[in-house]
N, C-alpha and C positions, 0 to 999 in steps of 0.2 A: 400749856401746850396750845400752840396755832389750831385753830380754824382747817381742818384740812381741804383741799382744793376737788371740786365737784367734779370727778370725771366724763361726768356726761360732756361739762362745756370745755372740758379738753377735748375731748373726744369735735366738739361740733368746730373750735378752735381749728384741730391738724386739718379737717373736712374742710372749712375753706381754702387752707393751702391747699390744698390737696386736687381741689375745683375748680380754684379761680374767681371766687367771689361768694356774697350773699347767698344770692339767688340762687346757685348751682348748686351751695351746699343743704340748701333748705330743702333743696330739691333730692339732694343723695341720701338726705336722713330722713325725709319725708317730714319733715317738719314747715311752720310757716316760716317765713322769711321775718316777720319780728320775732319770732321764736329766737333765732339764729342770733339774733342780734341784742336780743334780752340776754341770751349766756355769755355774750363777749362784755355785754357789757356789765356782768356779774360778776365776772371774772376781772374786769380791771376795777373793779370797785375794791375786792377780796383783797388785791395786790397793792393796787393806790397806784398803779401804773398808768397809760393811755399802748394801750394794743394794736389798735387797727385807729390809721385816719386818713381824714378824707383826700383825696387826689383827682380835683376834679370831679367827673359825674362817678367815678369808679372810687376805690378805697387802697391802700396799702398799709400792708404792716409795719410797724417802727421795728427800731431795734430791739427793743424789750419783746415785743412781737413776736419777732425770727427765733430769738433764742427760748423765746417760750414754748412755742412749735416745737422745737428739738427736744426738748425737755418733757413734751408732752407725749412724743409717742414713745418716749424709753419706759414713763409710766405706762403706757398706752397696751405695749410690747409686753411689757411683766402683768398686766392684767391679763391678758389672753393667754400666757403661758399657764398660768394660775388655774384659771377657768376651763384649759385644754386638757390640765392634769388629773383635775377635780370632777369635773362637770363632762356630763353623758355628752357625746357626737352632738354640736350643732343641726341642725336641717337644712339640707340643703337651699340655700338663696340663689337666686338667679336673675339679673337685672338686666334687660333688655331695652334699647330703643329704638327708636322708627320714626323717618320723618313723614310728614303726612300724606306725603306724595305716595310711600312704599305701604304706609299701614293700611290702604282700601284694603279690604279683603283680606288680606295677611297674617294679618294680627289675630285670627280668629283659629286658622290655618294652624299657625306657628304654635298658638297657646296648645292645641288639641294633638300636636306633634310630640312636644315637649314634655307634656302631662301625662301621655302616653310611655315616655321612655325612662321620666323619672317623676311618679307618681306622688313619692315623698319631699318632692321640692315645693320652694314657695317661691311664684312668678311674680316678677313685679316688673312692668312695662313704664318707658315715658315715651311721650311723644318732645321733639325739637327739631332744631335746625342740623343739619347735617353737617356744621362743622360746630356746632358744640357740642354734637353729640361724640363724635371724631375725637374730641378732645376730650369727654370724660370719661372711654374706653382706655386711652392712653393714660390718664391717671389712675385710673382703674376703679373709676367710681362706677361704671358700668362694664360687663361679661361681654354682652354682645351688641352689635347698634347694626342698622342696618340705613343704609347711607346713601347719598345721590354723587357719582362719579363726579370730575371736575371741578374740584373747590382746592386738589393744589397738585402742584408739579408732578409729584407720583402719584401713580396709581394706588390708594389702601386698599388692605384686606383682599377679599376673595371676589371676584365677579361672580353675582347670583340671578343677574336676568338685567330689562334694560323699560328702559318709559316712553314711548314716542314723544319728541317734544311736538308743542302746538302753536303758533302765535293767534290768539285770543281777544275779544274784546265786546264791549256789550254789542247786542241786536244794533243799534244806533248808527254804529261806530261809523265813518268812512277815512277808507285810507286817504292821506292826504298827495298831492303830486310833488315828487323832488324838485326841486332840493329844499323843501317849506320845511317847516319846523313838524315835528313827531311827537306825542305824548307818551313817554313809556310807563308804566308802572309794574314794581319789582321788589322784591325782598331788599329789605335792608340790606350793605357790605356787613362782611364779605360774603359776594355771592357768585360762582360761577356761570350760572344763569342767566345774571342780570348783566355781567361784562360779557356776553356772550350774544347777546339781544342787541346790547349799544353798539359792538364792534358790528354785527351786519346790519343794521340796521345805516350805520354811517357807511360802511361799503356802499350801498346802496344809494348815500348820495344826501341822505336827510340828515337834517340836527337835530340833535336826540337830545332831548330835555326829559329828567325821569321826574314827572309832575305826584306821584303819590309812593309812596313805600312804605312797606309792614313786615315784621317781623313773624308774618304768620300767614300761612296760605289764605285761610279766610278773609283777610285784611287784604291780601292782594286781588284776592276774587273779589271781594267788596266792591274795589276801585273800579275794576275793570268793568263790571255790574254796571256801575252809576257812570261810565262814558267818559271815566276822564283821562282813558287812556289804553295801550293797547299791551298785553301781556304774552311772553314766552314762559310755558309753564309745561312739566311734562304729566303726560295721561297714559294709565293703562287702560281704559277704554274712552267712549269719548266725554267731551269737555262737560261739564255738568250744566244745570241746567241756567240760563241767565246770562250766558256765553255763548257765542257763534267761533267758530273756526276761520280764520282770516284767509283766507286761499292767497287771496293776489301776491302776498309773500312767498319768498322761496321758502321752502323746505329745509325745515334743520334738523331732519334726522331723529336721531335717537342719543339717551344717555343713560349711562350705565348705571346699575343698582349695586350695590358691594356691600360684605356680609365684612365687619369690624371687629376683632374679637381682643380680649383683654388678654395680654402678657401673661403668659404661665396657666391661660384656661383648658383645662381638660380638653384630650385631642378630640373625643365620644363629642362631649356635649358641642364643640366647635363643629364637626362630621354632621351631627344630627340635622343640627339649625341648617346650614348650607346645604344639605338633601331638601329639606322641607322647603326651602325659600325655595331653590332651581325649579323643583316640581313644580310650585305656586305660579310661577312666571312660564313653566313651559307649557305649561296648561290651559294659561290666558292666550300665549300663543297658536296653540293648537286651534284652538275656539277662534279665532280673528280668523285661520284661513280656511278654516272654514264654515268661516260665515255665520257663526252663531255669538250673539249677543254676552 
């Protein structure tokens, strides 16, 4: 009799497809990223196959691949039914994200909201980018995300409150006079924010050279810190410290925060969360007009 096939690394297998990659999945199963890649690559050892290969800086599945996936969640399927029939009520899980923008404060909010309504559940938060978090809502690797408007054509989810933007840049900084060249610095694509900064910024007459980019607010706060460029970034209160607020720029308003919910999640648990954010955000507003910190 064969060897039979380790469901864990099916299981982390369908979790890439399922994600989008390494990383995402490492990230949906809480695992490390060589974890992820030690069972793929356990699993083509098992078979004598090749699974997943490289595509450039990203990866793709082969053919043996695809059809392995398929095949994977039909055992995947009769395992859960097995374990649903057998085995007492799971505990409730609940996977939430937040980009860093929304989590000030929030995340503290939301946990003491939630824990309150469903005492027996287990919270598990991530922080990312708003359009990968967007994206593992829709494959349903996360319940709920909570997300920065303007990353595509349609409006997602539900509006739950909004983040003044700010154009930013070290103490140092000086704007320079049009039509001279401009330093931006901005979140890696895709970014609404950042094609959002370029386009006014060239209305206005300058050429927009984006001289640092990261894939993480810190990293863009970094740059902008060290002078080597000027940032659009939105705040619920003001810019933190190491930053000055650009005045001489126009004014760009505000952008919207939007509560992401997973396909088929509980109406309660979707209700809950988007009560707890509106308040969160009506409250900071309260507090701005009138005038308290």
């Amino acid at each position: 009799m064969s060897d039979p096939l380790d469901l864990t690394h099916l299981r982390t297998l369908v979790v890439i497809a399922e994600t989008g990659g390494f990383r995402r999945a490492a990230d949906a199963l809480h695992l490390s990223q060589p974890t992820v890649s030690q069972h793929i690559r356990m699993l083509e050892r098992r078979l004598k196959l090749t699974l997943v290969e490289k595509d450039g800086r990203s990866s793709r599945f082969t053919a043996d691949g695809e059809r392995l996936v398929l095949e994977a969640r039909k055992l995947l399927d009769a395992q859960d039914k097995v374990l649903a029939q057998f085995a007492g009520s799971a505990p409730l899980r609940i996977t939430i994200g937040s980009t860093e923008h929304a989590a000030d404060g929030l995340l503290t909010e939301l946990l003491g909201v939630l824990r309150a309504a469903y005492p027996e559940a287990y919270l598990h938060f991530r922080i990312d980018r708003s359009t990968v978090l967007t994206e593992s809502v829709v494959k349903g690797a996360l319940d709920l995300a909570v997300v920065l408007g303007g990353n595509t054509v349609e409006p997602v989810g539900t509006a739950v409150g909004e983040l003044g933007l700010r154009w930013v840049a070290g103490p140092g900084w000086q704007l320079p006079p049009a039509p001279g060249p401009i330093s931006l610095v901005a979140f890696e694509e895709p970014c609404g924010l950042r094609r959002r900064a370029a386009h006014k910024l060239s209305e206005l007459g300058y050429d927009v050279a984006v001289t640092a980019e990261s894939g993480n607010l810190d990293g863009v706060l970094a740059a902008a810190k060290a002078g080597l460029g000027i940032a659009l970034l939105p705040f619920l209160t003001a810019p933190p410290r190491g930053v000055v607020h650009i005045h001489e720029l126009p004014a760009m308003g505000a952008i919207d925060v939007r509560l992401v919910a997973r396909r088929g999640l509980g109406h309660d648990l979707e209700a809950t969360a988007v009560e707890a954010i509106t308040t969160h955000y009506r409250a900071i507003a309260g507090r701005r007009l009138r005038g308290v910190a």
